[in-house]
Every structure is written in structure tokens, then in C-alpha cells.
C-alpha positions as CSV (number, residue, x, y, z in Angstrom):
1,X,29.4,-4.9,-0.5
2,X,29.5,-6.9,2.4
3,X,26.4,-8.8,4.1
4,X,23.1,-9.9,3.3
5,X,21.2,-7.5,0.1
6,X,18.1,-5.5,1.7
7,X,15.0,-7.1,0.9
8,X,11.9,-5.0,-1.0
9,X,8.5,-5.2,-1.5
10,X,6.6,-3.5,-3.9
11,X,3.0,-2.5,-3.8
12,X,1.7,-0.4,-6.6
13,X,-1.6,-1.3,-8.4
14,X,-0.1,-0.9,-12.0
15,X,1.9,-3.3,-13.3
16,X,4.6,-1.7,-15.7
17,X,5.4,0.2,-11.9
18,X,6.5,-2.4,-10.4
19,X,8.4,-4.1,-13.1
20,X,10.4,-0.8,-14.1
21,X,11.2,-0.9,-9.7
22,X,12.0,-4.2,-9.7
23,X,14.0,-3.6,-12.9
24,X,16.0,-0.7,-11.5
25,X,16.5,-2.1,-7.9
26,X,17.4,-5.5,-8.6
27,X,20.0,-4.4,-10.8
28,X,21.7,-3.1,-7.4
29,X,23.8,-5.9,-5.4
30,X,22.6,-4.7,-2.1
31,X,19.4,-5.0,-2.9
32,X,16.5,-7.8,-4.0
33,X,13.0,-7.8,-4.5
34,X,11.1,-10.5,-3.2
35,X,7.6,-9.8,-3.3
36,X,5.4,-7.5,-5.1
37,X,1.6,-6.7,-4.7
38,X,-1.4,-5.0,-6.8
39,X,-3.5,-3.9,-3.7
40,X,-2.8,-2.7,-0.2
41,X,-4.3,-5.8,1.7
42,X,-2.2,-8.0,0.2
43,X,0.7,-5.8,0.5
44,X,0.2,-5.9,4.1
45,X,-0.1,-9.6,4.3
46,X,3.0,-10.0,2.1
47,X,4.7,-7.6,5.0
48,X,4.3,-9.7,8.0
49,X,4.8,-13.4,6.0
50,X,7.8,-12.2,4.2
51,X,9.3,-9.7,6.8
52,X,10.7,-7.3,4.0
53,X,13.6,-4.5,5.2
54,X,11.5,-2.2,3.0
55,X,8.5,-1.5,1.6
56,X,8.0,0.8,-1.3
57,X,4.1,1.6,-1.0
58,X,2.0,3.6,-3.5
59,X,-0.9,5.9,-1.9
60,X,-3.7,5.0,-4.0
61,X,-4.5,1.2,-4.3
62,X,-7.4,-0.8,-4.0
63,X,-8.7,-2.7,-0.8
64,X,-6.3,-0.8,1.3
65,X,-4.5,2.8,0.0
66,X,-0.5,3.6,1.4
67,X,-1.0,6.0,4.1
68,X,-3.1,3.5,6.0
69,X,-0.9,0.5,5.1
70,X,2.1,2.3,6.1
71,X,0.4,3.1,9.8
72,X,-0.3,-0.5,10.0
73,X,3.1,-1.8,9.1
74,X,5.1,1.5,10.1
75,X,3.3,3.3,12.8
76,X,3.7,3.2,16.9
77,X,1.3,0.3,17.1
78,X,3.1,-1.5,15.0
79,X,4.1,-5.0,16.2
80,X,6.9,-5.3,13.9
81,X,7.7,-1.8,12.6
82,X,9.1,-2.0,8.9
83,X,10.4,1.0,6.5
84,X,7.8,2.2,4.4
85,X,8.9,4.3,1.8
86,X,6.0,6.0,0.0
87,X,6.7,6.4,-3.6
88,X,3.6,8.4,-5.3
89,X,2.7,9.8,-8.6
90,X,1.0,12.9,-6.4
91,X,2.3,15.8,-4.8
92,X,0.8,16.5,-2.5
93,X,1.3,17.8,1.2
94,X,-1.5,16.3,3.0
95,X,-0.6,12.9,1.5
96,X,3.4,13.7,2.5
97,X,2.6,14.7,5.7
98,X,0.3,11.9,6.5
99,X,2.7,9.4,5.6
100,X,5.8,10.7,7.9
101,X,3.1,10.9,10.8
102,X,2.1,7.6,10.2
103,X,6.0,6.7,10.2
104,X,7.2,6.3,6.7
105,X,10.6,6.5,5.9
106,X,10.6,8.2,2.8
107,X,8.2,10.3,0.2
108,X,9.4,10.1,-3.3
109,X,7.7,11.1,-6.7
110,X,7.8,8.7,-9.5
111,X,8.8,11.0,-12.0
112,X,12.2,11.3,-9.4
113,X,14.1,8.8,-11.6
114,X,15.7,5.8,-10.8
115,X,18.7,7.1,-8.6
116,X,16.4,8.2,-5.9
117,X,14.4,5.7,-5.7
118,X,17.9,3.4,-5.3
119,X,19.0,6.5,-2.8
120,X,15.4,6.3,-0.7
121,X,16.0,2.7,0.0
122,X,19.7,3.0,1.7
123,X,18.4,5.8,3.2
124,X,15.5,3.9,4.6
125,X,18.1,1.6,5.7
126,X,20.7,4.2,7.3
127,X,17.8,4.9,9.7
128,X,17.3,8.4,7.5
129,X,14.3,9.9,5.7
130,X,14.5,11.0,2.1
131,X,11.8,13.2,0.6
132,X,11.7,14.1,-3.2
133,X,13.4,17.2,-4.1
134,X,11.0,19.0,-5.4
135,X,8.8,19.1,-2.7
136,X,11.3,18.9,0.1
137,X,11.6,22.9,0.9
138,X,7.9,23.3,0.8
139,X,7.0,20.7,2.9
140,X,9.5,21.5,5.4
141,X,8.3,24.8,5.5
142,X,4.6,23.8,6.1
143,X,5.4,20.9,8.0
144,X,4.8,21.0,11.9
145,X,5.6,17.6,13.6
146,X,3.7,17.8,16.8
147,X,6.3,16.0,19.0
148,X,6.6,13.0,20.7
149,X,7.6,14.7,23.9
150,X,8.6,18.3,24.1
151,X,11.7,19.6,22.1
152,X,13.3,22.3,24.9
153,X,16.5,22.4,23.1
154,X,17.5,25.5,21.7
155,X,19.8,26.5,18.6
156,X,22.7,27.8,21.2
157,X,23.0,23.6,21.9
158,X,25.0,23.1,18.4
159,X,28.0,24.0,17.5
160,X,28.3,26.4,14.7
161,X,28.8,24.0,12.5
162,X,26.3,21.9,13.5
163,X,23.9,25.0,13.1
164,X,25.4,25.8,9.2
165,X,24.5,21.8,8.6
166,X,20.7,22.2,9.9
167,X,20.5,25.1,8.0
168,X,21.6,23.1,5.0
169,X,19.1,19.9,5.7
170,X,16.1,22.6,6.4
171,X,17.1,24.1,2.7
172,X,16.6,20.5,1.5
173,X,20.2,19.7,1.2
174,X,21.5,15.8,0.4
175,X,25.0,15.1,3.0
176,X,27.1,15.1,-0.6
177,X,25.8,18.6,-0.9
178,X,26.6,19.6,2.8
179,X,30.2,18.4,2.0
180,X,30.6,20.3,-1.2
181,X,28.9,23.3,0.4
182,X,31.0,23.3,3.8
183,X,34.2,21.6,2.1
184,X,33.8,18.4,4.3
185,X,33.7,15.1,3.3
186,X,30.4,13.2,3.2
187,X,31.3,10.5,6.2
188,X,32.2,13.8,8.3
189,X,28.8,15.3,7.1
190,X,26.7,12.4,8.2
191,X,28.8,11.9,11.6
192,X,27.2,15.8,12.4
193,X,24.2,15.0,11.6
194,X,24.4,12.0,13.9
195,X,25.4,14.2,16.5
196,X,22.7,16.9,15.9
197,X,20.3,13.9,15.8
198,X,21.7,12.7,19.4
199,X,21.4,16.8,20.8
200,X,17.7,17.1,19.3
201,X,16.7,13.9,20.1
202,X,15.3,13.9,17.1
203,X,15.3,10.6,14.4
204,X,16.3,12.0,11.2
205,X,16.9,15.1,9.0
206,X,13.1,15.5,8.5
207,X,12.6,16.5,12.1
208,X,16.1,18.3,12.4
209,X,14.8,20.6,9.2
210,X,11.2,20.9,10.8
211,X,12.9,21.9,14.6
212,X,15.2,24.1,12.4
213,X,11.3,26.1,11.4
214,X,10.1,25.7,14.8
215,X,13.2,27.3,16.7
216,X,13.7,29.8,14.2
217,X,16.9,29.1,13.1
218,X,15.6,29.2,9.7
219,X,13.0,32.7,9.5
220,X,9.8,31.2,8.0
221,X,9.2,32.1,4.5
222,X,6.8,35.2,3.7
């Protein structure tokens, strides 16, 4: 792979975490950990001395838990915004939905396995958001992301394609499942989803999925 390997830091208060992360992720060559911290505060002071790409942030730690450390180093007053990805042993969707508002990146459970957590970081990367699958469809069916500014676009915008693929993402769907689903390839699955991104003004599949609830493109569940 070409260019520089993205840069993580780990925050997690227990130890054997962060060794089995650092384990799994520097065994990628696009990818090298260079910090890690036992406690929030220092996490965030690790952040803005060693400028990390990512951030993979546990919720509870002392001194300083994720959700707030991810506002501080992820969230609109944030000096030099980084990707937080949240990666928690609790499932929870007050916790999930804190942590996209306050501008994280991703939401993974640690019992997710090692691929994901390798798959939230590129995502974090490709400007997407990745949640854990088993808590995706509920979430996204719960979830109401008071907008930014107001959303007037309407499902007759997309194409019908384009409305098959938010359909997909709102379901929870990865782009390699798109493509198997719709017979595509995955670089022509992730070009619509740039394209729906661009009509929705919206920044990733998290908000297409919850605009997909709020429009009514998907009916909500009983």
C-alpha cells in the first residue's frame, strides 16, 4: 500500500486491551500505533502532542471517560478535530448516540473481533462511520440526529438505485454487502454512496440510514 501507515492511539484503562489492539493493528501495514493511554486526561494530552489519525477511545476510564474526550478532541469546538472511534465493552444506545453527536467516527463492541476493529479504522479514515453490527439496525432505528441545518431533500432526489442502496445502509448493510446484494462491485457501491452523501448533504452512512427513518423511505419498525 502506498503512502504513510495511519497513526493510532489507544486509550483504554486495562492493560491486556490495549496490547491485544496494538497486537492486532500493528500487524496491518497501513497502520501503527504510537501511543497508548490508561486514562482519558492523558489520552487527550497524548491527542494534541502526538496528532494521531485515530483514536480508538473506551467510554469508561478514569480522570476523563470517552464520550467527553471524544467532544474535546472530535466535536465542533474542536481546534484540531481527530477520528475518534469509540470501541466499548457496553451496548448501549445512550452511550452510541452520545458519541456520534459528540462526532465520533465509529462505535464498535469489543467482543466484535479483530476484523472490525481493523475495518473501523479505514473507515475512520475513508471519512465513513462504522457501528458494530449488532447494534447497528437498532440504533438506526432509534436514532434521530437533530440536524446541522434543515434536510429538505426528499426520497424522489435519488435515483432508484441510489434509493435500493439507502435502503441497504439503513438495514445496516457493509458496501461488500450492497455489491453482493445489487450485483455491483464494491468501488461502484461506495461511488453511490458518495453521490447520495453529496444529494443529502449528509457526512456518512450513519446519517444517510437515519434520513432514510426520518423521510420514510424505510417505514419505522412497530
Amino acid at each position: 500500500m502506498s503512502g504513510a501507515p495511519t497513526r493510532i492511539l489507544l486509550a483504554d484503562d486495562q492493560d491486556d486491551v490495549r496490547s491485544g489492539f496494538r497486537l492486532v493493528l500493528d500487524s496491518q501495514p497501513d497502520m501503527t500505533v504510537i501511543g497508548e493511554a490508561a486514562d482519558g486526561a492523558t489520552a487527550l494530552d497524548l491527542a494534541r502532542h502526538l496528532r494521531p489519525d485515530v483514536v480508538l477511545a473506551d467510554i469508561r476510564m478514569p480522570r476523563l471517560d470517552g464520550l467527553e474526550l471524544t467532544r474535546l478532541l472530535a466535536g465542533p469546538q474542536a481546534t484540531r478535530p481527530t477520528r475518534v472511534v469509540v470501541v466499548t465493552t457496553f451496548d448501549l444506545d445512550d452511550y452510541v448516540h452520545t458519541a456520534l453527536h459528540n462526532g465520533a467516527c465509529g462505535f464498535l463492541l469489543k467482543r466484535s473481533g479483530p476484523t472490525l476493529l481493523i475495518e473501523g479504522v479505514r473507515a475512520a479514515m475513508a471519512g465513513d462511520a462504522l457501528i458494530s453490527p449488532q447494534i447497528t439496525v437498532r440504533l438506526l432505528r432509534r436514532l434521530s440526529l437533530p440536524p446541522a441545518r434543515p434536510h429538505p431533500t426528499t426520497p424522489d432526489t435519488l435515483t432508484d438505485r441510489e434509493r435500493e442502496i439507502v435502503r441497504l445502509v439503513a438495514r445496516g448493510s457493509t458496501n461488500q454487502e450492497i455489491a453482493t446484494e445489487l450485483v455491483i462491485s464494491p468501488g461502484t457501491a461506495k461511488t453511490h454512496l458518495a453521490n447520495i452523501q453529496s444529494k443529502l448533504k449528509v457526512r456518512n452512512r450513519v446519517e444517510i440510514a437515519a434520513w432514510a427513518w426520518q423521510t420514510g423511505l424505510i417505514p419505522p419498525a412497530p
